[in-house]
Residue frames as qw, qx, qy, qz and C-alpha x, y, z in Angstrom:
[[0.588, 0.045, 0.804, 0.077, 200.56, -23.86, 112.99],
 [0.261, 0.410, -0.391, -0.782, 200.06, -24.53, 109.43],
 [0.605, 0.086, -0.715, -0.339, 197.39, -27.02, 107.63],
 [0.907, -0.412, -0.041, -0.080, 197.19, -28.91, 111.73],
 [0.765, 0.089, -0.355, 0.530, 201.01, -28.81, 111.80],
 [0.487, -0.819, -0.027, 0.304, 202.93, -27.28, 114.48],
 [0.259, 0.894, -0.365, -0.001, 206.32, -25.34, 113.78],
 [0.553, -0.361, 0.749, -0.052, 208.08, -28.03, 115.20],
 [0.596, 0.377, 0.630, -0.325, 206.53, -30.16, 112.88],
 [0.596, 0.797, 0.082, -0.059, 206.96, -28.31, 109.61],
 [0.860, -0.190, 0.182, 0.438, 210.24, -28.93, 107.53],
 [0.188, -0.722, 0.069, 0.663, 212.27, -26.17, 106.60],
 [0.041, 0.177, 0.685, 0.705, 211.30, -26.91, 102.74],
 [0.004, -0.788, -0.615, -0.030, 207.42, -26.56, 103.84],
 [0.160, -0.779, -0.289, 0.533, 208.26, -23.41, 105.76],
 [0.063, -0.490, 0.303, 0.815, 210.23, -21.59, 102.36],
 [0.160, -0.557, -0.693, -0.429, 207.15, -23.10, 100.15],
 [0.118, -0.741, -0.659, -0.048, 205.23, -20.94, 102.23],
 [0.074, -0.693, 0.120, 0.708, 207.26, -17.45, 102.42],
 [0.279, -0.066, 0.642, 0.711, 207.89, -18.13, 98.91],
 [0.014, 0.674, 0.673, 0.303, 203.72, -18.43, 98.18],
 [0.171, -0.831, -0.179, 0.498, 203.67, -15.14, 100.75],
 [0.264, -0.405, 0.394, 0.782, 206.79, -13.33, 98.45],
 [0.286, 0.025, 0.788, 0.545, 204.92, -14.29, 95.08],
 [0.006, -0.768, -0.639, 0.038, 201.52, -13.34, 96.34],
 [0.320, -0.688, -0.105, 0.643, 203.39, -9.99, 97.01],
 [0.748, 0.586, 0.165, 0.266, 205.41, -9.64, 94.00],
 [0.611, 0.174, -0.350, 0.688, 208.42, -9.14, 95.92],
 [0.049, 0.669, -0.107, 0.734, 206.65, -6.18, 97.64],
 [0.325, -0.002, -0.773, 0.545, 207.83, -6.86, 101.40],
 [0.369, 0.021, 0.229, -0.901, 204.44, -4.09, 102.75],
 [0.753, 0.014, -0.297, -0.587, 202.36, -6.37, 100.63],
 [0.558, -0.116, -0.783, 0.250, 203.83, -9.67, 101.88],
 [0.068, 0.032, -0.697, 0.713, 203.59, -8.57, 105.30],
 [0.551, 0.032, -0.010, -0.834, 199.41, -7.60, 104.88],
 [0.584, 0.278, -0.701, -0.299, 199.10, -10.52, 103.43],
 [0.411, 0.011, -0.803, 0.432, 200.74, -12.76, 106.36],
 [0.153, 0.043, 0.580, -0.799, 198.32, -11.07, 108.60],
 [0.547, 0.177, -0.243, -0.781, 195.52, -11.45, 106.44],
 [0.660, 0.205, -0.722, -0.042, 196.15, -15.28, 106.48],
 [0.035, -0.115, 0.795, -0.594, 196.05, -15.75, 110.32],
 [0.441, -0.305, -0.741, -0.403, 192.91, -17.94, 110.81],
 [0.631, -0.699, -0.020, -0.336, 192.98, -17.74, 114.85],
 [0.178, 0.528, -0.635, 0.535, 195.09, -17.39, 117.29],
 [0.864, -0.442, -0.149, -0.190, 194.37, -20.21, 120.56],
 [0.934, -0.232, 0.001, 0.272, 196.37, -21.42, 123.43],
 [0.554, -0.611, 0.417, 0.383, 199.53, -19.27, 122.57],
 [0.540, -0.127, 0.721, 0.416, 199.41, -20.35, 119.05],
 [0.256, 0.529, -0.261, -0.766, 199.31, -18.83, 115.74],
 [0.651, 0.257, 0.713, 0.046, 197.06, -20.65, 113.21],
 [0.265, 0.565, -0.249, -0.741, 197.72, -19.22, 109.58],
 [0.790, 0.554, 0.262, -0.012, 196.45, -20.39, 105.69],
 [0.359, -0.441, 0.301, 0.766, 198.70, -20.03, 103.37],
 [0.196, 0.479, -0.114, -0.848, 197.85, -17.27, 100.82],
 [0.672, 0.264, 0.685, 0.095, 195.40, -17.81, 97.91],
 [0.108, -0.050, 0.333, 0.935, 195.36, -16.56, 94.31],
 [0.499, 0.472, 0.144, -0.712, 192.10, -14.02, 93.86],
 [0.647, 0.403, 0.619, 0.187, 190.19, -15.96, 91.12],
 [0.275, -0.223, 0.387, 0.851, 190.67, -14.17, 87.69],
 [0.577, 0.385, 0.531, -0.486, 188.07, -12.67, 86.21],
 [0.714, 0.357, 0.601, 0.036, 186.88, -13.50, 82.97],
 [0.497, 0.864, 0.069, 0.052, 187.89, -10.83, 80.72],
 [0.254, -0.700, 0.590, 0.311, 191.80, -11.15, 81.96],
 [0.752, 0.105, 0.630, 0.161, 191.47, -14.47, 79.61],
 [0.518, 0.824, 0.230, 0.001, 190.51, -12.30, 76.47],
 [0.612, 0.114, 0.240, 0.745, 193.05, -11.51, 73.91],
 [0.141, -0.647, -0.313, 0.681, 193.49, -7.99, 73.84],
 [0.159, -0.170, -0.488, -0.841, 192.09, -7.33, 70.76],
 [0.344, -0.474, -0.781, -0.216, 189.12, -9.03, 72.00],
 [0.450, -0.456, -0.517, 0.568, 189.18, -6.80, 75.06],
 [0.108, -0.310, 0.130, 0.936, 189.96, -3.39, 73.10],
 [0.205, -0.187, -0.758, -0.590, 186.37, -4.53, 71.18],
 [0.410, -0.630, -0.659, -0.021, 184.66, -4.75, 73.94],
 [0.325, -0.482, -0.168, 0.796, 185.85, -1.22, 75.79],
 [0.128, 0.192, -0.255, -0.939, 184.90, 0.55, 72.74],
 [0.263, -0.451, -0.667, -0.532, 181.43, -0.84, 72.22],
 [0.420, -0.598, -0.470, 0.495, 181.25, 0.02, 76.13],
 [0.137, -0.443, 0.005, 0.886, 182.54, 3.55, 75.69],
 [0.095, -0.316, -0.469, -0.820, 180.29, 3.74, 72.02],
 [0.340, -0.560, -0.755, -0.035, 177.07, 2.27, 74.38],
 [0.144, -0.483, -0.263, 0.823, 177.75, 5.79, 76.87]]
């Protein structure tokens, strides 16, 4: 099930919205998608697979920085050694 839906239940747009979020989370890589999908399984009851679908890792704060700003900070890091 997905969200409280059953497979029954889910329409065959929901179900490629949610390989698609799996594929994207991957970045096409089919090893990573597949981790992923397993990683996402919330609990398993009754016969019945309960999964999340995938989230994005939060970004941290210095992916924002322009990479000048970034190549400024690495070298006052690497002067500070």
């Amino acid at each position: 099930s997905l969200e409280g839906h059953g497979e029954d239940q889910l329409s065959q747009w929901r179900l490629a919205r949610l390989f698609n979020r799996f594929f994207d989370h991957a970045q096409g890589n089919v090893g990573l998608a597949l981790q992923a999908w397993i990683a996402q399984i919330a609990r398993i009851q009754n016969n019945v697979l309960e999964i999340t679908p995938p989230r994005r890792p939060e970004m941290p704060p210095w992916q924002a920085l322009d990479p000048e700003w970034l190549v400024l900070l690495v070298q006052l890091l690497l002067h500070k050694q």
